[in-house]
C-alpha positions as CSV (number, residue, x, y, z in Angstrom):
1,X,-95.1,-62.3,-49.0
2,X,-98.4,-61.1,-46.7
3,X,-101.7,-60.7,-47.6
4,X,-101.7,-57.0,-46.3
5,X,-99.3,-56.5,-49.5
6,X,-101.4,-58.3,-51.9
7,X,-104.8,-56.3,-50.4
8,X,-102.2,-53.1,-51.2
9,X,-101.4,-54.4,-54.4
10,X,-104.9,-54.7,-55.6
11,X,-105.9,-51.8,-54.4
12,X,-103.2,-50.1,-56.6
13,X,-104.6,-52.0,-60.0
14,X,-107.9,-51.2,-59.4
15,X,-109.6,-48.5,-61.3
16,X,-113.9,-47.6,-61.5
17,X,-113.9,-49.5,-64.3
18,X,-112.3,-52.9,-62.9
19,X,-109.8,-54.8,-63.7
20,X,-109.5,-57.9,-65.4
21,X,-108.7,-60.9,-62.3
22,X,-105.8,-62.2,-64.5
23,X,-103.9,-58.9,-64.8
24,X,-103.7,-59.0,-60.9
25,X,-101.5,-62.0,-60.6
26,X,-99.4,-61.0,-63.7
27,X,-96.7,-58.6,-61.6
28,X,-94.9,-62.0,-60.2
29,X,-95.2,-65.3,-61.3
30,X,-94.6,-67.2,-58.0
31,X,-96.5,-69.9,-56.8
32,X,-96.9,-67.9,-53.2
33,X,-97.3,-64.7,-54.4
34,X,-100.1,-66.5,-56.9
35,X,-101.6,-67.8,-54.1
36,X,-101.4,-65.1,-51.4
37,X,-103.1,-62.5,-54.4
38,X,-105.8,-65.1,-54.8
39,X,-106.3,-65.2,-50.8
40,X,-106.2,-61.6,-50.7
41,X,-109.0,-61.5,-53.7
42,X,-111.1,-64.0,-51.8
43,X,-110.5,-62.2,-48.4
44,X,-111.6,-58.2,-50.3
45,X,-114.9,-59.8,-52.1
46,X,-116.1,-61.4,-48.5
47,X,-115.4,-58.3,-46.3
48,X,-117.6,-56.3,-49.6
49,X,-114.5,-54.1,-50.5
50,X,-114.6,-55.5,-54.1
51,X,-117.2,-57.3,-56.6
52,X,-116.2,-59.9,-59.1
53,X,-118.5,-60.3,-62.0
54,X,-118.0,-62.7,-64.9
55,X,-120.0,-61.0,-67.7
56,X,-121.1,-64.3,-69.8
57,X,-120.2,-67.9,-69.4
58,X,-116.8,-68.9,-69.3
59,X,-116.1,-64.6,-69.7
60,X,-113.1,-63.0,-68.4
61,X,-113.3,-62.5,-64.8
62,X,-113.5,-58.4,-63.5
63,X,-113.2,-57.4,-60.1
64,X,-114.2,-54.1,-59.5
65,X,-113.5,-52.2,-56.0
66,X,-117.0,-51.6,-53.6
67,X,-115.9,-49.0,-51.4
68,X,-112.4,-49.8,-50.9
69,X,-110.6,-48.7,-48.3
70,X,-107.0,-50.0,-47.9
71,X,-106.4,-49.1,-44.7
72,X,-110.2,-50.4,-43.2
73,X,-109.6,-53.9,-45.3
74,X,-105.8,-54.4,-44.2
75,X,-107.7,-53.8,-40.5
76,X,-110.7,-56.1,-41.1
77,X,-108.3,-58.6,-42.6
78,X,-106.1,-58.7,-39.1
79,X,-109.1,-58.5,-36.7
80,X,-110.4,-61.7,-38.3
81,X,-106.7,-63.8,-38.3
């Protein structure tokens, strides 16, 4: 599994109003894929294609895309590793 799929994959579940960051590892329960989405998340909020916001203490978790572009993230992402 590759983080360009994951960035893909997140991109897909994200909507204006968010998404909740659980329901983006719920498609596969794997260990790697767990960990790859949770690079990919990490990877989108420092490049500023998405924004995670908890909305009070110990709240669910939203991450809402910033001007997401797939293609210009999946790019970004390889440039950099």
């Amino acid at each position: 599994i590759y983080i360009e799929d994951r960035i893909k994959y997140i991109a897909t579940c994200l909507t204006p109003d968010g998404a909740e960051f659980s329901e983006l590892f719920a498609d596969d329960p794997r260990r790697i894929v767990i960990v790859t989405t949770f690079i990919a998340i990490l990877e989108l909020a420092c490049i500023g294609q998405i924004r995670l916001k908890q909305h009070s203490i110990f709240g669910k978790l939203w991450v809402y895309p910033a001007n997401l572009n797939i293609e210009e993230a999946i790019k970004i992402y390889a440039e950099n590793h």
